[in-house]
BABA-12801 format. One record per residue (C-alpha): x, y, z; residue number from 1. Coordinates in steps of 0.25 Angstrom, whole numbers. Layout:
BEGIN
px py pz num
X Y Z NUM
...
% end
This chain:
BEGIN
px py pz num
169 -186 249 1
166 -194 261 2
166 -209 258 3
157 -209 269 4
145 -204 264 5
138 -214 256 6
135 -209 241 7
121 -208 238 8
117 -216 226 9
109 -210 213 10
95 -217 219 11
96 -211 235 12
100 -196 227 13
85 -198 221 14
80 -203 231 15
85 -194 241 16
80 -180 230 17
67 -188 231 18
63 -186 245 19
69 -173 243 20
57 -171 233 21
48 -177 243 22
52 -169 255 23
49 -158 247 24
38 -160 243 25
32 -161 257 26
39 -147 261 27
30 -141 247 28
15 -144 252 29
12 -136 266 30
7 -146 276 31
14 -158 270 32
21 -166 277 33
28 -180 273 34
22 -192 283 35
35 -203 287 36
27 -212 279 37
28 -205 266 38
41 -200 267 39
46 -216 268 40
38 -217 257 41
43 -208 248 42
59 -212 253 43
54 -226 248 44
48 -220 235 45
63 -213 232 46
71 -222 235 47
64 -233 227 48
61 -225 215 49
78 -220 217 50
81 -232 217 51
75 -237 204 52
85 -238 191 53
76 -231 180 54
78 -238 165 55
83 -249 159 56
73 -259 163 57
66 -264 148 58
57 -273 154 59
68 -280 160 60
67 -285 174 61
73 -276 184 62
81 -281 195 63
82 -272 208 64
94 -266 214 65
101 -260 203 66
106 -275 195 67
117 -271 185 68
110 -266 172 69
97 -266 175 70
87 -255 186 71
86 -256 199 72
71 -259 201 73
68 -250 214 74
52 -254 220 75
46 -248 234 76
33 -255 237 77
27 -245 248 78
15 -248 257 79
11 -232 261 80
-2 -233 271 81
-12 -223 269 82
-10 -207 272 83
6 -211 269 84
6 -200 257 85
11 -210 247 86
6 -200 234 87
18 -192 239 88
27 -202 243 89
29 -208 230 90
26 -197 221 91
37 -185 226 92
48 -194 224 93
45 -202 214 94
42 -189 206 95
57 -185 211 96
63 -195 207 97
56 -195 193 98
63 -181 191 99
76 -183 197 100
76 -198 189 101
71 -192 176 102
61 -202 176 103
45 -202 178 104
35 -206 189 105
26 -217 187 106
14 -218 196 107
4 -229 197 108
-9 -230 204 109
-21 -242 202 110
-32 -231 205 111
-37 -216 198 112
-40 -210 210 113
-24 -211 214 114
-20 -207 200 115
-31 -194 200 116
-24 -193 214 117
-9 -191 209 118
-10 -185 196 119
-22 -172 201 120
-16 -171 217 121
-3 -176 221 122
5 -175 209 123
1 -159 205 124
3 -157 218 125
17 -163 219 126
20 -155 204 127
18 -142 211 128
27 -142 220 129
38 -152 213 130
49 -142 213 131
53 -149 199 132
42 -149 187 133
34 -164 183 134
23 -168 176 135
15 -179 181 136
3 -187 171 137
-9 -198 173 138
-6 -208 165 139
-19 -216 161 140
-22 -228 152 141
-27 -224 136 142
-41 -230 141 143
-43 -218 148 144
-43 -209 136 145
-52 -209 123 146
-50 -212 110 147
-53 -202 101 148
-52 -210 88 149
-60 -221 96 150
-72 -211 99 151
-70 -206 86 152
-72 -221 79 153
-84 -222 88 154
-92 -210 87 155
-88 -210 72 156
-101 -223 71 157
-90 -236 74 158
-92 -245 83 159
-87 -244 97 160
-76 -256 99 161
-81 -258 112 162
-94 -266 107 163
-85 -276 104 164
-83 -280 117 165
-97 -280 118 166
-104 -296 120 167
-107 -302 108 168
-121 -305 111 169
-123 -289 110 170
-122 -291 96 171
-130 -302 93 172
-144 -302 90 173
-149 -304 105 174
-163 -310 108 175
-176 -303 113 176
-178 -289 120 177
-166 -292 127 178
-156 -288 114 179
-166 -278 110 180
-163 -273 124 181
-149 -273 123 182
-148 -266 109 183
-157 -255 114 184
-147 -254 127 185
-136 -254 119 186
-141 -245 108 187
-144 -234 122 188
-129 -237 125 189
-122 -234 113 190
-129 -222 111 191
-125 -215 124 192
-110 -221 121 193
-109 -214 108 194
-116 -202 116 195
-105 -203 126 196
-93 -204 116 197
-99 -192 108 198
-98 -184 120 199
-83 -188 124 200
-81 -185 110 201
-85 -170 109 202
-78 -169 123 203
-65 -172 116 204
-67 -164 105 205
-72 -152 113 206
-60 -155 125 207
-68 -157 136 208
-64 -171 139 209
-48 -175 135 210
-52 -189 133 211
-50 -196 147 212
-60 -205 151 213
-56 -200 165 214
-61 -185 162 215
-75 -186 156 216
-85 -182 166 217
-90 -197 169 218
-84 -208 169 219
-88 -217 155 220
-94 -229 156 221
-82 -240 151 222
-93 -244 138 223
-91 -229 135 224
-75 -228 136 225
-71 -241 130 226
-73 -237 116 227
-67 -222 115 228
-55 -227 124 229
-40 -227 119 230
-33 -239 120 231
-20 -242 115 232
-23 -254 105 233
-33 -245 97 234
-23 -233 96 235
-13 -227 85 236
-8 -216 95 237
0 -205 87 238
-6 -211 73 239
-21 -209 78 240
-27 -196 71 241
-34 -191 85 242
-20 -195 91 243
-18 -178 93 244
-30 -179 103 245
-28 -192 111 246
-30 -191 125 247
-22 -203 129 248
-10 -198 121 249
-11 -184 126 250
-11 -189 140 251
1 -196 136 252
10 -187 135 253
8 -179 146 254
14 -193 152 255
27 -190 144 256
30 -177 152 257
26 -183 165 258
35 -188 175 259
25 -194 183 260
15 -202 179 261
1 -207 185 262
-2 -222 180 263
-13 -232 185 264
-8 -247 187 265
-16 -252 175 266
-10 -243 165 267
4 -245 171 268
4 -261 170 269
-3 -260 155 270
7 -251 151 271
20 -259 153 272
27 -261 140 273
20 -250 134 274
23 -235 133 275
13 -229 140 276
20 -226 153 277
35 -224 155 278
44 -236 157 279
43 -240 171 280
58 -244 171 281
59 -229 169 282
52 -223 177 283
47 -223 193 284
34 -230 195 285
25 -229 208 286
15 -237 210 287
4 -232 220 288
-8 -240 224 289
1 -251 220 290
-7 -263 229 291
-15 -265 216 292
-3 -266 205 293
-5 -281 206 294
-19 -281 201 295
-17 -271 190 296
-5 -281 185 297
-16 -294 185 298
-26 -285 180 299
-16 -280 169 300
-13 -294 164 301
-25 -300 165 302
-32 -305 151 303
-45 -307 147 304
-51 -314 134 305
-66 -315 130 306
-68 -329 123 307
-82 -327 118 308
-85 -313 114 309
-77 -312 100 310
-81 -299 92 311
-69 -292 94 312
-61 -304 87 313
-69 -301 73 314
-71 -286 75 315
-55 -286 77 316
-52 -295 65 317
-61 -287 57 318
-52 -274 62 319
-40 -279 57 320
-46 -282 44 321
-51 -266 42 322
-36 -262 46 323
-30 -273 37 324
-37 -268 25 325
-36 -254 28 326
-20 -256 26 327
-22 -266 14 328
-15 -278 22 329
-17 -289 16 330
-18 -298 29 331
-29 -291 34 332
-38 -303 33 333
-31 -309 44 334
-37 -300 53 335
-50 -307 52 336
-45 -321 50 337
-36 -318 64 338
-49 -315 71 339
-56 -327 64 340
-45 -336 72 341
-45 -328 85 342
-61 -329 87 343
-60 -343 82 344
-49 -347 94 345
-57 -339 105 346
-70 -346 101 347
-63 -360 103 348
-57 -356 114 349
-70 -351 121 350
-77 -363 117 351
-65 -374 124 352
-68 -362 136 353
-83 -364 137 354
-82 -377 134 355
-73 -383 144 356
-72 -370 155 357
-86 -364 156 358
-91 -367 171 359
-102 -377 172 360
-116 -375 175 361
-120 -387 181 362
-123 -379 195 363
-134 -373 188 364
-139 -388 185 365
-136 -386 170 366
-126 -393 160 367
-123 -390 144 368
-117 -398 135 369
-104 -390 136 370
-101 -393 151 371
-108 -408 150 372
-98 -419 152 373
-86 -408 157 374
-80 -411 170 375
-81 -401 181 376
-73 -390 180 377
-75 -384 196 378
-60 -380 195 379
-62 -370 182 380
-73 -363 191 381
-86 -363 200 382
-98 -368 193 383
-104 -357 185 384
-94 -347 189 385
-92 -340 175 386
-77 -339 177 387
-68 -351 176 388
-54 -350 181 389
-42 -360 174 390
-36 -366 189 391
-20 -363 188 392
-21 -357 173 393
-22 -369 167 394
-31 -370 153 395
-39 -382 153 396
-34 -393 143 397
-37 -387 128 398
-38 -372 131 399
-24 -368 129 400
-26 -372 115 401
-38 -362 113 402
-32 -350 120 403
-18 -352 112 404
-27 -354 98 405
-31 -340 103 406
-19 -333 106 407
-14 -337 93 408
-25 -332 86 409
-25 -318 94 410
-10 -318 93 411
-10 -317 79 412
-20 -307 76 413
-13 -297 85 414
0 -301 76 415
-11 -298 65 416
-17 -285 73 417
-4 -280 75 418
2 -279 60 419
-12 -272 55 420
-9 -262 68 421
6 -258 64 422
1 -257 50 423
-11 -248 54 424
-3 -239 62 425
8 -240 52 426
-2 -233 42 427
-9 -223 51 428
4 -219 54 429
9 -215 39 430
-6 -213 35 431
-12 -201 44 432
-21 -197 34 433
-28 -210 37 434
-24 -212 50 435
-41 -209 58 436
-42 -222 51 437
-33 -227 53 438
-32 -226 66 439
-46 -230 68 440
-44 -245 61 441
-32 -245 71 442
-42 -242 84 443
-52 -251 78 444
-44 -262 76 445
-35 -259 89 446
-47 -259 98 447
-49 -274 98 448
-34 -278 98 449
-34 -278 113 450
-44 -289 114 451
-35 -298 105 452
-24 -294 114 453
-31 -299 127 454
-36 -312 121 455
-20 -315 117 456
-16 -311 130 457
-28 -318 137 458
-24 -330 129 459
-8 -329 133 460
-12 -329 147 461
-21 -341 147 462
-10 -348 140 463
1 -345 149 464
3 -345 165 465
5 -360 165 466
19 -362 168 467
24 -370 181 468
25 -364 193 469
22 -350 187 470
7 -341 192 471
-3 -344 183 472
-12 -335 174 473
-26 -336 180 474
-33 -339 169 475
-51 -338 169 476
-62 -337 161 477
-76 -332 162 478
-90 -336 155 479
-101 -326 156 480
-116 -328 149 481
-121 -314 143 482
-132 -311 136 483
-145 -316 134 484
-149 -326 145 485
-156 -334 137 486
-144 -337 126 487
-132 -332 134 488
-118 -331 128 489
-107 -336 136 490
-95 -326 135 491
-80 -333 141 492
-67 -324 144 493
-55 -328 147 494
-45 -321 158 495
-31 -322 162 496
-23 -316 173 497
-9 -318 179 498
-12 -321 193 499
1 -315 201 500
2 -299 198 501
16 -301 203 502
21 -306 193 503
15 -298 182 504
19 -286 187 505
33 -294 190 506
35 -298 174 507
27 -284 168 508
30 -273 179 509
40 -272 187 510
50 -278 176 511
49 -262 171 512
50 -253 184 513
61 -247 189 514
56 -239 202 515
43 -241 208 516
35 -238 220 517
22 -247 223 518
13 -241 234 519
1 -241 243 520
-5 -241 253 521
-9 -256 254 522
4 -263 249 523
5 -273 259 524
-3 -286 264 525
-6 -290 279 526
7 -280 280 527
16 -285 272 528
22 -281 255 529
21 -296 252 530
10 -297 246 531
9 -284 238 532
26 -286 233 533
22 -302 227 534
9 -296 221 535
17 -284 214 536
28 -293 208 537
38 -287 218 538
39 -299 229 539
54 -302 225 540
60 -288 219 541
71 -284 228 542
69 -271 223 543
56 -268 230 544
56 -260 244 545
43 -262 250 546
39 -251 262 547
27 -248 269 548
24 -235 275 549
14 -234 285 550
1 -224 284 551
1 -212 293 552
-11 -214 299 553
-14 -219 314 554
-23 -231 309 555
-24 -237 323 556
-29 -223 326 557
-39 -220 315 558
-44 -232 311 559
-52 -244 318 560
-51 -258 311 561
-63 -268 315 562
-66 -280 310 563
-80 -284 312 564
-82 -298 313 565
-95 -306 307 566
-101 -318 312 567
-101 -324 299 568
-87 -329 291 569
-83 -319 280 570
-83 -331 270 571
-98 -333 272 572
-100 -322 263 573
-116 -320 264 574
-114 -322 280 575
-104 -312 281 576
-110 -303 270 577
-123 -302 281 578
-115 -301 293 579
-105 -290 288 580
-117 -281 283 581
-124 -282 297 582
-112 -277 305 583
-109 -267 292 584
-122 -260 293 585
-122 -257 308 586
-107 -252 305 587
-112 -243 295 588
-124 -237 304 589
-112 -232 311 590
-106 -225 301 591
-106 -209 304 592
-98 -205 292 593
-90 -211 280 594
-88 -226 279 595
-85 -235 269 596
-89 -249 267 597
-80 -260 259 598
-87 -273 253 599
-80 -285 247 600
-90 -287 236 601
-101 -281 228 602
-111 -290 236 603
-107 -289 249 604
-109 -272 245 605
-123 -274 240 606
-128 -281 251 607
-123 -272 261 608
-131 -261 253 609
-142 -268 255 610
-141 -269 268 611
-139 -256 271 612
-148 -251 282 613
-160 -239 274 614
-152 -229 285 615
-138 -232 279 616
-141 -233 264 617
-141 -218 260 618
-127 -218 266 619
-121 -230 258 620
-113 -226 245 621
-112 -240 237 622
-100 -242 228 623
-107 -243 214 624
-119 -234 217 625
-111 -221 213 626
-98 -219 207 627
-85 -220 216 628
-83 -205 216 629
-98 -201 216 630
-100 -210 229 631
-87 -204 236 632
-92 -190 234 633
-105 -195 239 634
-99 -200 251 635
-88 -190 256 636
-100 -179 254 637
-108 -187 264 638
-96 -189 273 639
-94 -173 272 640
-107 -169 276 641
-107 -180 289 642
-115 -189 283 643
-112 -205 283 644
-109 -210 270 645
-105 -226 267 646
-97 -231 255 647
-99 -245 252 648
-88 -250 243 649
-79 -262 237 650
-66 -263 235 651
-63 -251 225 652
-68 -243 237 653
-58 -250 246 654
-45 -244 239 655
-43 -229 234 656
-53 -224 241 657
-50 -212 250 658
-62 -207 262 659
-56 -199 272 660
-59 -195 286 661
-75 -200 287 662
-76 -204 273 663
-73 -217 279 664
-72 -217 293 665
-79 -230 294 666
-72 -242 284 667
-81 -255 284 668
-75 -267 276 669
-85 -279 274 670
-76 -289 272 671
-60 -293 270 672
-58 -291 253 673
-54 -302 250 674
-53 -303 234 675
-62 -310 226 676
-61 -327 226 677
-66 -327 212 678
-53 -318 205 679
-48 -328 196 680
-33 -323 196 681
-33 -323 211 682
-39 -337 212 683
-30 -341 201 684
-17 -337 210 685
-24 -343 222 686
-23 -357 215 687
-9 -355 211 688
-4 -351 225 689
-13 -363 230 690
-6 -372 221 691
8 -368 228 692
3 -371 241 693
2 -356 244 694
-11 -348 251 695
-16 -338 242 696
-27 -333 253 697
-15 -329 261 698
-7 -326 249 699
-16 -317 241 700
-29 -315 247 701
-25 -309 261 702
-14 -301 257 703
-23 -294 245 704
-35 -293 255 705
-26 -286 264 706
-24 -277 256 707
-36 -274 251 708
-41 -273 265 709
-30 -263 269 710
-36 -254 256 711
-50 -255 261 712
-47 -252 276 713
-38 -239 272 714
-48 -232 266 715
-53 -229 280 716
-40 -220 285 717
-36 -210 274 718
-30 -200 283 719
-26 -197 296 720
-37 -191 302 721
-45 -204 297 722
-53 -212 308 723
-62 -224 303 724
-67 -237 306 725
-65 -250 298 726
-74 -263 301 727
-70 -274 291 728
-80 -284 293 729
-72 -299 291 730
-69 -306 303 731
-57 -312 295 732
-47 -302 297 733
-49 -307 313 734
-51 -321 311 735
-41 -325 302 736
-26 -323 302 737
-26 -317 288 738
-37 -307 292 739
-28 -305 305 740
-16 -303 293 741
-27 -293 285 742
-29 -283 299 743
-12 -282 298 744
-13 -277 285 745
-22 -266 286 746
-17 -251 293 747
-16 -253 308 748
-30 -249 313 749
-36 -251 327 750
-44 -264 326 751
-57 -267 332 752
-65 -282 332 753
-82 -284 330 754
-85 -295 335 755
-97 -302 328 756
-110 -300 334 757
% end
């Protein structure tokens, strides 16, 4: 042996049959041919998921680079610009090395159309010429699927659980033609429901529909869904008598033979500590369109708490009682007397909430005995804004007491709720002759156990997050008037958040994952990982490699940038609105094929639709008027016959969407999107960066802006044949030294300057 030759290690081995895999690959599909981009791509893919020790984790923190004992914790951040390939260049070897390692692929997107993209194009395509045999499988949540015994219950005469969510006014007895009105309307509704369920029903039982809510013919109206869909709480699994014919557990194990598995970012983050996907210390994740990760973990961990509407509280208690005598317990009074303490603590607590929070109306010139003699609250919220923010997540004097008397009754009825359960399933479990009902007690009761669940868990978070020097938990309520205007109800709920996404995903996350790849196309702000590597809870991992790999594209070739300045300031919104929509329309009578228009707000789209000249108007296809896919068809047909056709859209049509060629040869972006002011976790973090002498508009905003604005303005250049024109319309991004940090973000198009008229 020569002592020379350096020995290669276990990890460069795999890394190394990897590329091997992906090189052949491309030799397999005529006319394919690997771009530079996304062959340093996949080299980074390998030798990041090579790299990574897989096992041993159990929820421990993982410390990079192989400390003694525990897994080396191996994570590529990849930035890879548009027309790069990334599908491939993550997918050949990660699937290699889930063969070589004996392991399994997990991949993760945020949208459908990505998932519908991997699991009906690129991955049959790569399984037909893998020289080695896999299975890959879509992985959705149970929400997805029906619930057999659910829609039996139903259609069987009992009430449909979702009523409960329904106002309490619904059920009271109303006043005038009004009520009369609503029970004639709602009488309509229930009928073509029950119609509706019927019809999903003989589908199942004559095996034209499986039971995903994604293959019925349209898509169902959530009011339709909610009642016949699975969900965990209400389920028995294997002791169910229709478990034979569940859809969600047949799915499931098609999941057990597979060795890659599609997964959306909800469903990832609400199945950690569960058994619902692989362990991630044990398997290789890759997470795609992975700029959104850090909203999904807010949005995950965010509680929400009604304080006025209460039915559920008795219906539950009186649940618990049927299941409690059905077994003989002799506790099973306390059901009732759990809920009795439960309503009771949330009533007092929404009475201190009213009484002491509800925002004033004295704007309106008006005073009430309740707010009489109060002094002003103008830091809890804007006169008459219906929500009140707690500044710093502080609990005024007195309300701690209420939300911890609620917490402890809640507490103790899920302590209750969970004996009956292990007894009832105890029984359906040695009982099958009786276990249909069994295991309809089980659902019925089940059904509601969540909203117990997220009234303790709303209460732990308005209790906590007020430790020294530590983020706080942005904490808001919100009061809304329903019903009758002439004897309105006042309905209150509460929310609570965690305001930095980094350091959820730093404490529930990446404390589990071995190997990981996070990618996209808009990784970075105003150029650089920062801001996406502190969002992402991975600012101070050593183990992280972060690479960015340019598009293929000649951007300074194919696409023109101009901003378009308005004599009035963007921050005058009315002003700006007017001015804006006057250079817009001449634009647009310009337009000669596909365009695409991007508004900030549903306002600012409206009245741009009504200012549409009578010439342009049957050429204009409004977000909202159609469905999504409906208007796309509508609009790539009138593209193909060589007729002009205008989308105008918001910020779902600013991401994900893919118009090629002249489907959008002309980009027109109103205005700089910025997120909303009002967003009570973002004005919540705000304060605290503010109170550490720190700038959260240069902080926050800007880099999030630019990457949303990167989004929008890359759906103009989709391949390389692509010309287009992008006008933004905010003379910001000239005029300020943060918009001038905004145009370094974005792809490096030629850019042009209107001056104002």
């Amino acid at each position: 042996m020569n002592p020379f030759v350096p020995i290669e290690s276990e990890a460069q081995a795999f890394a190394r049959q990897a590329m091997a895999s992906f090189d052949a690959v491309l030799a397999q599909v005529p006319g394919l041919v690997s771009r530079p981009g996304q062959r340093q791509m996949a080299q980074q893919v390998a030798d990041s998921l090579a790299a990574a020790r897989l096992g041993g984790s159990g929820g421990e923190e993982l410390i990079p680079h192989g400390t003694e004992g525990k897994p080396t914790q191996s994570l590529a951040v990849i930035q890879a610009g548009t027309g790069v390939g990334k599908s491939l260049a993550y997918s050949a070897p990660a699937i290699a090395l889930a063969l070589a390692r004996n392991t399994r692929v997990l991949v993760s997107t945020a949208t459908v159309a990505l998932q519908e993209q991997l699991v009906q194009k690129d991955l049959p395509a790569l399984a037909a010429i893998w020289p080695q045999p896999f299975k890959f499988a879509l992985a959705k949540g149970r929400g997805r699927y029906v619930c057999r015994l659910k829609l039996e219950r139903i259609l069987g005469g009992e009430l449909p659980d979702d009523d409960l969510f329904a106002d309490e006014s619904d059920t009271a007895s109303g006043a005038g033609a009004l009520a009369g009105q609503a029970t004639n309307v709602n009488a309509v509704q229930d009928m073509e429901r029950k119609q509706q369920w019927q019809t999903w029903s003989q589908a199942l039982l004559s095996g034209s529909w499986d039971g995903d809510r994604d293959n019925l013919p349209t898509t169902p109206d959530g009011a339709d869904w909610l009642p016949v869909a699975a969900d965990a709480a209400s389920c028995t699994s294997k002791h169910c008598p229709l478990f034979a014919g569940c859809t969600y557990f047949e799915r499931r194990k098609e999941l057990v033979g597979a060795q890659v598995i599609v997964v959306n970012h909800d469903l990832l983050l609400s199945s950690l500590g569960s058994r619902t996907l692989p362990e991630l210390d044990q398997s290789l994740l890759v997470l795609d369109e992975a700029h959104h990760l850090p909203t999904v973990a807010l949005d995950q961990f965010t509680r929400t708490a009604d304080l006025t509407r209460l039915r559920w509280v008795d219906q539950l208690g009186q649940r618990g009682l049927q299941v409690g005598a059905a077994l003989y317990l002799s506790d099973a009074v306390d059901s009732p007397k759990l809920a009795a303490q439960l309503r009771h603590a949330v009533q007092e607590l929404a009475r201190w909430t009213v009484d002491h929070l509800r925002p004033h109306p004295e704007a309106e010139g008006k005073s009430t005995p309740s707010t009489r003699g109060r002094p002003p609250r103008a830091d809890l919220a804007a006169r008459n804004d219906p929500t009140v923010r707690l500044p710093r997540g502080t609990l005024p004097p007195g309300m701690a007491e209420h939300w911890q008397t609620v917490l402890d009754a809640a507490d103790a009825w899920l302590l209750h709720l969970a004996a009956l359960a292990k007894v009832l399933k105890a029984e359906i479990k040695d009982k099958p002759e009786d276990a249909r009902r069994l295991s309809q007690l089980y659902a019925h009761m089940g059904v509601l156990a969540p909203r117990l669940e997220s009234l303790a868990d709303c209460a732990r978070l308005f209790l906590s997050g007020l430790e020294a020097n530590q983020p706080p938990v942005a904490k808001w309520l919100v009061f809304q008037t329903r019903g009758n205007p002439a004897a309105p109800e006042l309905h209150v709920r509460a929310h609570a958040s965690p305001t930095l996404p980094g350091q959820v995903l730093r404490q529930h996350l990446w404390p589990r994952v071995s190997g990981a790849v996070l990618t996209s196309a808009t990784l970075t702000s105003c150029g650089k990982f920062d801001f996406f590597l502190a969002e992402s809870g991975l600012a101070q991992n050593a183990g992280v490699t972060a690479l960015e790999v340019p598009s293929p594209f000649d951007f300074a070739a194919q696409g023109r940038f101009e901003v378009a300045q308005t004599r009035s300031d963007p921050r005058d919104a009315q002003a700006f609105t007017a001015d804006m929509l006057q250079l817009l329309m001449a634009d647009l009578a310009e337009v000669d094929g596909g365009a695409l228009v991007l508004f900030t707000s549903r306002d600012q789209m409206r009245q741009a639709t009504d200012r549409m000249p009578d010439r342009l108007r049957p050429y204009v296809l409004v977000q909202g008027e159609w469905p999504r896919p409906v208007l796309l068809q509508r609009h790539r047909q009138a593209v193909a016959q060589g007729d002009r056709s205008i989308i105008f859209g918001m910020q779902s049509f600013g991401e994900g969407l893919d118009l090629p060629g002249l489907l959008c040869a002309h980009l027109f972006i109103a205005k700089l999107p910025f997120a909303s002011p009002d967003d009570p976790v973002s004005q919540a973090r705000a304060e605290w960066l503010e109170a550490q002498g720190r700038n959260p508009f240069m902080e926050l905003t800007v880099p999030a802006t630019s990457v949303r604005l990167a989004q929008w303005a890359g759906r103009a250049i989709r391949t390389e044949a692509d010309q287009a024109h992008i006008v933004c319309y905010d003379r910001r991004l000239i005029t300020t030294p943060y918009g001038q940090r905004l145009l370094q973000g974005l792809p490096p198009f030629t850019q042009l300057r209107r001056s104002a008229a």
